[in-house]
Residue, then its C-alpha position, 0 to 999 in steps of 0.5 A: x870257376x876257372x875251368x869254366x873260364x878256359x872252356x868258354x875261351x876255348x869254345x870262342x876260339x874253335x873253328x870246327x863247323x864254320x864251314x857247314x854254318x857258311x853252307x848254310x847260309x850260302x846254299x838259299x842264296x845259290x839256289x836263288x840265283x840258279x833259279x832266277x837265271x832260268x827265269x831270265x833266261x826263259x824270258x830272253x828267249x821267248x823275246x828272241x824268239x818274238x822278235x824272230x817270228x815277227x821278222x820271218x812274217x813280216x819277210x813273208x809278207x814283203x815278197x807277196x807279189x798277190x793281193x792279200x785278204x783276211x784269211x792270208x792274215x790269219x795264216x800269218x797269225x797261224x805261223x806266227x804262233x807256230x814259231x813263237x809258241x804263243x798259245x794263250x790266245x794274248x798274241x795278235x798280229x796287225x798289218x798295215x800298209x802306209x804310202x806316202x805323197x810328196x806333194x802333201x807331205x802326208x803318210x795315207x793309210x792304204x789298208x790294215x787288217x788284224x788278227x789274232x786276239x780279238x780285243x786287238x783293232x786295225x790300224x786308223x788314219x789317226x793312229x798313222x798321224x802319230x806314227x809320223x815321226x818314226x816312221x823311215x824316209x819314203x820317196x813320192x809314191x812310196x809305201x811300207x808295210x807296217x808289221x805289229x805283233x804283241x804277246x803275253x810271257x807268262x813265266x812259269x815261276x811265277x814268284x819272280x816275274x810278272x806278266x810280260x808283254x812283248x811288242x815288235x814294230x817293223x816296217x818293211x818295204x814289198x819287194x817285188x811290187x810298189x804296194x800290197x794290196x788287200x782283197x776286202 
């Protein structure tokens, strides 16, 4: 009984393997992680990448000194999905131009066009109205193009993110003329 004894204290008291036990507690733990830094990282990208491609049409857009119409949207739909990859189809690119009179203290809506997803409207009188409080500052006569883009992220792990949806907002003045025009 007393042989026994010494080898069970023994047994508590040895430390050889303590480090593969931790190992293997460790190790799903790392994995997790580097995993999950790749997913978030793809994620930061493909926000940045929205947000770059929405500006670069938007600035596209603001140097235009010709009417556009349908077709000049769809091509800004086209390089949009160019530089943001988006290939599901879920993108959509909305331009409205936004003027405003002094006098009345009123946002009019000029014109808005859409395109890309189908489910996706153009721009109303009444969604304008809501949009006044975030809108900028604009002198009598003025107006603003007004540049909404939206896409789905879908992640490709799909176990520890859910669908994103990425939205960009931008108002944008026209550089070279007082007010774009569109070509019904």
């Amino acid at each position: 009984m007393r042989a026994f004894r010494i080898r069970r204290s023994g047994f508590f008291r040895n430390e050889d393997g303590g480090l593969v036990v931790e190992f293997i507690t460790v190790l799903p733990m790392v994995i997790i992680a580097y995993v999950m830094g790749f997913a978030y990282f793809g994620v930061y990208k493909a926000k940045n990448t929205s947000e770059k491609a929405a500006f670069t049409v938007s600035d596209l857009i603001s140097r235009e000194t010709t009417e556009v119409d349908a077709s000049y949207i769809d091509g800004m739909m086209n390089v949009y999905d160019f530089i943001s990859s988006s290939v599901d189809g879920s993108a959509f690119l909305r331009v409205s131009s936004i003027s405003y009179s002094e006098p009345t203290d009123q946002y009019t809506l000029d014109w808005s066009d859409v395109a890309g997803n189908e489910s996706a409207v153009t721009m109303t009188q009444g969604d304008v109205n809501t949009l006044v409080g975030s809108l900028p500052l604009m002198a009598d006569g003025d107006s603003i193009i007004y540049i909404e883009t939206s896409e789905v992220y879908r992640s490709y792990i799909t176990l520890l993110l859910d669908d994103l949806t990425f939205t960009n907002k931008i108002f944008i003045r026209p550089r070279f003329i007082p007010k774009l025009t569109y070509a019904s």
